[in-house]
VOGU-3710 file (C-alpha; in Angstrom, 3 decimals, decimal comma):
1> xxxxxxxxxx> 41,804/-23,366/-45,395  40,217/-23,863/-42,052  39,385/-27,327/-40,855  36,065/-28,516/-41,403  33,715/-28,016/-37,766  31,890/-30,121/-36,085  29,839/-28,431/-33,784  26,924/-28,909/-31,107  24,792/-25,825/-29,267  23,214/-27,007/-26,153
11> xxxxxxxxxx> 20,127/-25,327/-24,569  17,515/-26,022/-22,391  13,868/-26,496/-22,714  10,776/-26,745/-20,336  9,233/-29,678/-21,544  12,118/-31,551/-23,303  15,059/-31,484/-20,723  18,464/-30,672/-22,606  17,781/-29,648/-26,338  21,223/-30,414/-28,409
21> xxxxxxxxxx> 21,572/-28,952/-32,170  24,328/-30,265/-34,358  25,695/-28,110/-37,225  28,892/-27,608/-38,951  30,306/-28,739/-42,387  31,132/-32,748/-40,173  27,334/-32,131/-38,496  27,200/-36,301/-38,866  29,946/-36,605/-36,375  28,251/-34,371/-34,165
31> xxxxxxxxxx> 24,750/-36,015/-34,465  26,983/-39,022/-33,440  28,650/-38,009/-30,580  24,930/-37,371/-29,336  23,355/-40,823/-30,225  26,216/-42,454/-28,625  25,938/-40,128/-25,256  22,256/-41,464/-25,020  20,386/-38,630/-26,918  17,212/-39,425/-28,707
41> xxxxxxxxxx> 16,280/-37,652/-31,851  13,310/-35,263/-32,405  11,603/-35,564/-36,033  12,428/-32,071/-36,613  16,372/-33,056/-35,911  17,325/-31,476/-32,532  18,480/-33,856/-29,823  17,147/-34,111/-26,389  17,852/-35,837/-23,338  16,030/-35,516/-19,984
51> xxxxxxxxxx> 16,921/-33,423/-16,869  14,497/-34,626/-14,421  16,937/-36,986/-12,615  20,239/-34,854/-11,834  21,997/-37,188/-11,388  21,305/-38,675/-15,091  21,604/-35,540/-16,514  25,094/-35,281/-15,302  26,114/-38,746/-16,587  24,788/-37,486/-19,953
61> xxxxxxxxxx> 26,124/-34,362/-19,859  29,750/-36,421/-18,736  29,316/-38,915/-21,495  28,692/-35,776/-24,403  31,442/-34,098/-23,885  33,715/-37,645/-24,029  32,441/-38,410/-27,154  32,134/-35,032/-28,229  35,997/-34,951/-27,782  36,252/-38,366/-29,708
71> xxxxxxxxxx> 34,451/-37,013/-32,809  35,778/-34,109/-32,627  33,001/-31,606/-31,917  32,661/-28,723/-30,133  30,263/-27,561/-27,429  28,497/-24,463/-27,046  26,242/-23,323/-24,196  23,315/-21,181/-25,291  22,216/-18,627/-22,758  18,976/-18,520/-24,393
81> xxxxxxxxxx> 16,135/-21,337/-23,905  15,203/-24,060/-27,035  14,199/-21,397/-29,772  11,440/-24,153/-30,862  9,435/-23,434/-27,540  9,911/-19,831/-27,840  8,148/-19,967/-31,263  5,232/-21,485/-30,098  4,870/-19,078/-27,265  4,908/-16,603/-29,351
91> xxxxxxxxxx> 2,706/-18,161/-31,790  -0,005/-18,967/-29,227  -0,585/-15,406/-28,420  -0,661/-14,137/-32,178  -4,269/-12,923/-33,389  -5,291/-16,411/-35,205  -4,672/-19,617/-35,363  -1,042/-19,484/-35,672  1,818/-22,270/-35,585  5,614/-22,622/-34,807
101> xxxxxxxxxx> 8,024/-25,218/-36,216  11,630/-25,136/-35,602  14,048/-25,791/-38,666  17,410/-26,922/-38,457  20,445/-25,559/-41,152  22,750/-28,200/-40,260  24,887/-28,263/-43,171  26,154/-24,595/-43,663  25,131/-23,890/-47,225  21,343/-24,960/-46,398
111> xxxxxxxxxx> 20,777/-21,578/-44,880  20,269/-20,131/-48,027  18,189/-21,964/-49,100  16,372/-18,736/-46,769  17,549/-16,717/-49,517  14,561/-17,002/-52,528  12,355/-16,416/-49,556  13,083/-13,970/-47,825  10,899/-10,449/-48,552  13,255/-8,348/-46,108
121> xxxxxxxxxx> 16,390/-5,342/-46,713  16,803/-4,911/-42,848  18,638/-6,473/-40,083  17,916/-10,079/-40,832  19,022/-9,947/-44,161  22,314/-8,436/-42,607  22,200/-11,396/-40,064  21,654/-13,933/-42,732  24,467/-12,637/-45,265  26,940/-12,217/-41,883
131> xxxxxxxxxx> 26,286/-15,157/-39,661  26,029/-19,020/-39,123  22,635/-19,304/-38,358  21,962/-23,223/-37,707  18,226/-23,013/-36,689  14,747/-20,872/-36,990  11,381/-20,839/-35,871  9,380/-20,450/-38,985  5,547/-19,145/-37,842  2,536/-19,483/-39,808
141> xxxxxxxxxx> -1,237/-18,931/-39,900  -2,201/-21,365/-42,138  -3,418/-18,680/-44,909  -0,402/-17,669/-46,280  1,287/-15,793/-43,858  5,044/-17,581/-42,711  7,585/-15,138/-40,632  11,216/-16,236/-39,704  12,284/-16,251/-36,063  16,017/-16,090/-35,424
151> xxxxxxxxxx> 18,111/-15,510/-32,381  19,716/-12,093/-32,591  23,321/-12,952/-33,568  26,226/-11,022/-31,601  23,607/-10,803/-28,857  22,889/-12,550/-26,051  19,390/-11,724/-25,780  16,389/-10,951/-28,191  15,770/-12,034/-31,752  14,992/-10,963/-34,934
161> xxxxxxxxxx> 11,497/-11,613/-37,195  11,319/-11,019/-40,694  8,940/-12,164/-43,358  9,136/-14,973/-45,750  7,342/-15,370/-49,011  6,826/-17,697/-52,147  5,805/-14,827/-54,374  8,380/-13,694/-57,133  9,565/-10,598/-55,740  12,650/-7,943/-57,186
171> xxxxxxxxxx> 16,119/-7,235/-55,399  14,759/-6,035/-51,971  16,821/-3,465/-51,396  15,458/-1,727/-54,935  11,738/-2,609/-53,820  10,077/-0,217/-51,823  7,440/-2,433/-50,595  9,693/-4,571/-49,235  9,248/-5,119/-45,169  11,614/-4,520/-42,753
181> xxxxxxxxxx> 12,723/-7,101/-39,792  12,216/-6,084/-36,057  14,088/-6,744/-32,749  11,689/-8,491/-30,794  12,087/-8,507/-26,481  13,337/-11,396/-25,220  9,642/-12,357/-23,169  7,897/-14,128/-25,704  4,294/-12,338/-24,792  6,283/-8,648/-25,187
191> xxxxxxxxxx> 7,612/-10,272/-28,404  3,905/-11,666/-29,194  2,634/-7,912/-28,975  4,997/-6,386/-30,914  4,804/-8,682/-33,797  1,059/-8,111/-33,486  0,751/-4,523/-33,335  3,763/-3,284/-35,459  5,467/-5,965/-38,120  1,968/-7,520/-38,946
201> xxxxxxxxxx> 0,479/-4,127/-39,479  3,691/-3,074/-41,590  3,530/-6,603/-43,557  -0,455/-6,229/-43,924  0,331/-2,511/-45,774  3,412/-4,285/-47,757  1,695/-6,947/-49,333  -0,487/-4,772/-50,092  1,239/-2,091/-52,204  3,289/-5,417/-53,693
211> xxxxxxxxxx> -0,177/-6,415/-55,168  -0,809/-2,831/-56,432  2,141/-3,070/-57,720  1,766/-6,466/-59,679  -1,396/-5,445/-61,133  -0,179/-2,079/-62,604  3,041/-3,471/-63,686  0,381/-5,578/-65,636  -1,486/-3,266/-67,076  1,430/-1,664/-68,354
221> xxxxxxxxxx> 2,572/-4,240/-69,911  -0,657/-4,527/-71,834  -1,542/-1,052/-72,750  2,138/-0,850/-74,112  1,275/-3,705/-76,757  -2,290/-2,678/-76,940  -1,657/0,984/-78,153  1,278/-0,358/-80,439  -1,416/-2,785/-82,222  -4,148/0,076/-81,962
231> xxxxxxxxxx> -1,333/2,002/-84,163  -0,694/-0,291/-86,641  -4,503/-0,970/-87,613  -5,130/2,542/-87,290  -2,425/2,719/-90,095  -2,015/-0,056/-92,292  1,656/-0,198/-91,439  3,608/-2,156/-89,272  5,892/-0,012/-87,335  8,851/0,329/-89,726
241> xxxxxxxxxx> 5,966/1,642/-92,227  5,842/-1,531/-94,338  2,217/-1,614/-95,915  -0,062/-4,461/-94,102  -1,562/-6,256/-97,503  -3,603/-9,212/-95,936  -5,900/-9,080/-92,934  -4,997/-12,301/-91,678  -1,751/-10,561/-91,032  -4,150/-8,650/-88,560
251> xxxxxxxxxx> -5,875/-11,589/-86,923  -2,508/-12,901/-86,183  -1,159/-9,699/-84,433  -4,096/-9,895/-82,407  -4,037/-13,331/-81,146  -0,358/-13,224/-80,818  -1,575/-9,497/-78,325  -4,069/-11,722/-76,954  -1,397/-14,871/-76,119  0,358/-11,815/-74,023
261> xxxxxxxxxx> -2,401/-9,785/-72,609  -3,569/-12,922/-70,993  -0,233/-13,310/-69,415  -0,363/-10,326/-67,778  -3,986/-9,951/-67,075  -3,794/-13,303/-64,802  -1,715/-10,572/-62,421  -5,362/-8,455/-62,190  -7,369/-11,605/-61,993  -4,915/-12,982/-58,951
271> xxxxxxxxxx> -4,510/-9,658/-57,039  -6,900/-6,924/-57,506  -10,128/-8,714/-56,487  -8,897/-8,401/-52,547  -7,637/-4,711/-53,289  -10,925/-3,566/-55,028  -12,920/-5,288/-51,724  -10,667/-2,681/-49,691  -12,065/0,522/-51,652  -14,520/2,735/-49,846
281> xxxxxxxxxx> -14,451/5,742/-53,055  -17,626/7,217/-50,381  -14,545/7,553/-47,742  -12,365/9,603/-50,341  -12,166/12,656/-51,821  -13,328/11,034/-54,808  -16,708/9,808/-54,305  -17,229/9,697/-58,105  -14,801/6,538/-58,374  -17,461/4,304/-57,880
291> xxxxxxxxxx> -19,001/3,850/-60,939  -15,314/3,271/-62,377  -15,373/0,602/-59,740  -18,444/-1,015/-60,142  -17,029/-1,127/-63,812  -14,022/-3,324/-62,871  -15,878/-5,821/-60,310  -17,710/-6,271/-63,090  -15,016/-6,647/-65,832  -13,884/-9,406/-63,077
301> xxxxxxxxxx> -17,422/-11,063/-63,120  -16,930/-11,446/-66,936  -13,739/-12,822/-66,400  -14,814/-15,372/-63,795  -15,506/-18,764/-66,418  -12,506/-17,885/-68,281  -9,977/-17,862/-65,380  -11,779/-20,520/-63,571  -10,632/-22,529/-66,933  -7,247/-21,585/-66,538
311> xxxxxxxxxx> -6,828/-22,838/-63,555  -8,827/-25,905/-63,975  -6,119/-26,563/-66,961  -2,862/-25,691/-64,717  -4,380/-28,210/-61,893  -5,495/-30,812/-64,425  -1,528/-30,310/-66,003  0,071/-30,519/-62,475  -1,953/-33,466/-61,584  -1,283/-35,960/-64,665
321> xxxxxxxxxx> 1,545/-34,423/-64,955  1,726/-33,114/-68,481  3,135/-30,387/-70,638  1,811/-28,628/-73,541  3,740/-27,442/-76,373  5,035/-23,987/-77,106  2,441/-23,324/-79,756  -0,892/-25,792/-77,838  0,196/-23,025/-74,405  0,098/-19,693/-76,847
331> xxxxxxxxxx> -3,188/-20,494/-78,516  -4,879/-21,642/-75,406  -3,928/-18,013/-73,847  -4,572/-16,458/-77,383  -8,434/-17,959/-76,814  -8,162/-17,013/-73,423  -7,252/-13,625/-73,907  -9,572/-12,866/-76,448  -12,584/-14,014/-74,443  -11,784/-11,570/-71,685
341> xxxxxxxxxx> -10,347/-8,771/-74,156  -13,555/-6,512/-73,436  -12,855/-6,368/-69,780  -8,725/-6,276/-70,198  -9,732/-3,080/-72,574  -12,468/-1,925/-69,330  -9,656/-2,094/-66,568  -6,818/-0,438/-69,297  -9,658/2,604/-69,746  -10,558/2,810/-65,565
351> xxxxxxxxxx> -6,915/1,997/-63,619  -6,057/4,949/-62,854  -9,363/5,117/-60,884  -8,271/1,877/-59,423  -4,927/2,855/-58,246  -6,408/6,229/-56,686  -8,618/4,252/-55,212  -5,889/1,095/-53,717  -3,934/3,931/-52,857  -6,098/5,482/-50,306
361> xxxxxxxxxx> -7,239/2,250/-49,070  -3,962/1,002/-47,603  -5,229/-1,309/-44,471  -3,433/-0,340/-41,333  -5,329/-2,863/-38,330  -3,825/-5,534/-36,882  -5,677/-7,930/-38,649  -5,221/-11,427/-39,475  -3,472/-11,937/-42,739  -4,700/-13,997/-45,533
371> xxxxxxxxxx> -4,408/-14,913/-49,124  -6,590/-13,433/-52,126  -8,557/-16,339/-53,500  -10,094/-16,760/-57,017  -13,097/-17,070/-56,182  -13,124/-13,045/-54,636  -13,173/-11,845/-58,287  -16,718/-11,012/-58,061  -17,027/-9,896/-54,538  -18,404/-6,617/-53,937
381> xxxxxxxxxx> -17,520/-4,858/-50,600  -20,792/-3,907/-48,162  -22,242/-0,579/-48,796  -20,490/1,493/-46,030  -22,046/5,512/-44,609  -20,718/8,046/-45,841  -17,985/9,859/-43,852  -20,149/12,298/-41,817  -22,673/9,371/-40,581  -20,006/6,900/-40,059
391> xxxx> -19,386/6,176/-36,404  -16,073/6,908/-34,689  -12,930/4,018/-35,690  -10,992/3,501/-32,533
//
């Protein structure tokens, strides 16, 4: 079993000086060997010490590597500059308001803690699963948006962006939404461009065939139980053809479909609001959709009071904090469900509409990303011309 490492990666930055990053399963020791070589400590856990004087520098530099020795760490050179500045050049000249923050993975076993996050089957999830990877830049845009900046490993240039999410999400590799990681340039305004006007473009069209996806799996789920307890009032049986003698027996197959159907129906009220303000059915070959549309931003509308209650419940539970029992959460969605089971039944009769209609309205623009909000459940998109009228889209 190999001995347990102590290591420290040295780089340089522009405004800091020397930039030192300890990692390795004895990272303490390293982190010590720095404090007692005169290294101050960032919040974010690097070290730095200054380069301005040489001749300081090379008393600090002379005094790391003697207690470097003492603690028994090891020093590594980076030929690349402090990631953490690279991030927020690159950050600066993303579209938005965009930040950088560098995180350190000390300890070897807090990189994956990457793992539930990351919504990626290329080369960084190769580079994660392969490599040490001590530190990242993690960017964000402040509406949802968070992408992971690594050094390319087995390189000595370039580096690798993928995308990170807090949305439940399958095995990547078996979800075809899933984005892929790029190699970005090692010039962080080459890298700024390509993030801009290729992963962000790519990530824009994934997320949003993942919330196609999450509302359809949703309305399958529904219509499944829905035509199952369509069959068994139709019928008077249950499904093993035992006779139904009491209606109550009824009521409570419906409120136990309406405890469910609420479950899944929070996936339409969460993600198709944003999709359905992407439709243009005048833009399609299916100019007809519209009504169907017009049917399901309204089936939203009706839905607005009880979702808004929903959520006023899961804040008011998360702020106390409480829980509710198994049978207080089931008849809350049971009530729930029933109050919006007119429009659950109007976006069952009209999805396919709705995913003809998502379907052909995959963005592709480098836009800005951002986060569907509740309160887009009755937003209508702007009357648009129709095709032939429409100017010319560069």
């Amino acid at each position: 079993m190999p001995n347990p490492t102590a290591e420290i990666t040295l780089t340089t930055s522009r405004h800091l000086g020397l930039v030192a990053i300890a990692h390795g399963e004895e990272y303490q020791q390293a982190n010590r060997a720095l404090e007692e070589a005169g290294f101050a400590r960032l919040p974010n856990g690097a070290s730095t010490a200054p380069l301005a004087d040489p001749q300081a520098a090379r008393r600090t530099a002379s005094a790391l590597v003697h207690h470097a020795h003492a603690h028994g760490a090891t020093i590594t050179t980076s030929t690349r500059p402090y990631l953490g500045d690279i991030g927020t050049e690159i950050a600066a000249q993303l579209p938005g308001t965009w930040s950088a923050e560098l995180e350190i993975y000390s300890y070897p076993l807090w990189q994956e803690d990457l793992w539930p996050m990351l919504w990626e089957a290329g080369e960084m999830y190769r580079a994660l699963e392969d490599h040490r990877i001590p530190f990242a830049s993690v960017l964000k845009n402040g509406s949802g948006t968070e992408l992971l900046l690594i050094e390319r490993p087995g390189r000595s240039s370039g580096y690798l962006l993928g995308a990170l999410t807090d949305r439940e999400q399958e095995d990547p590799h078996d979800d075809p939404t899933t984005p892929r990681s790029i190699v970005l340039p090692t010039d962080p305004g080459l890298a700024a461009r390509a993030i801009k006007d290729t992963f962000l473009p790519a990530h824009r069209r994934a997320l949003h065939h993942q919330d196609l996806n999450n509302v359809l799996n949703g309305l399958a789920r529904i219509r499944e139980e829905h035509e199952t307890l369509q069959a068994i009032k139709d019928s008077g049986r249950y499904s093993d053809g035992v006779l139904l003698h009491d209606s109550r027996l009824i009521e409570g197959m419906e409120r136990d479909f309406a405890d469910h159907a609420w479950i899944s129906y929070c996936a339409v009220l969460e993600r198709a609001p944003l999709l359905l303000t992407r439709c243009r059915p005048a833009a399609t070959p299916w100019p007809e959709d519209a009504a169907a549309l017009n049917r399901l931003h309204d089936a939203l509308a009706h839905s607005q009071d009880t979702w808004d209650q929903w959520n006023h419940l899961l804040n008011e539970l998360h702020s106390i904090p409480s829980t509710l029992s198994v049978h207080e959460a089931s008849q809350i969605r049971g009530q729930l469900g029933l109050a919006v089971l007119p429009a659950i039944e109007t976006w069952l009769s009209d999805s396919e509409v709705f995913e003809r209609q998502v379907r052909a309205a995959v963005p592709g623009g480098p836009a800005a990303l951002s986060s569907p909000t509740p309160r887009l459940l009755t937003a209508r998109p702007a009357a648009l011309p129709s095709p032939r009228s429409a100017p010319a889209q560069r």
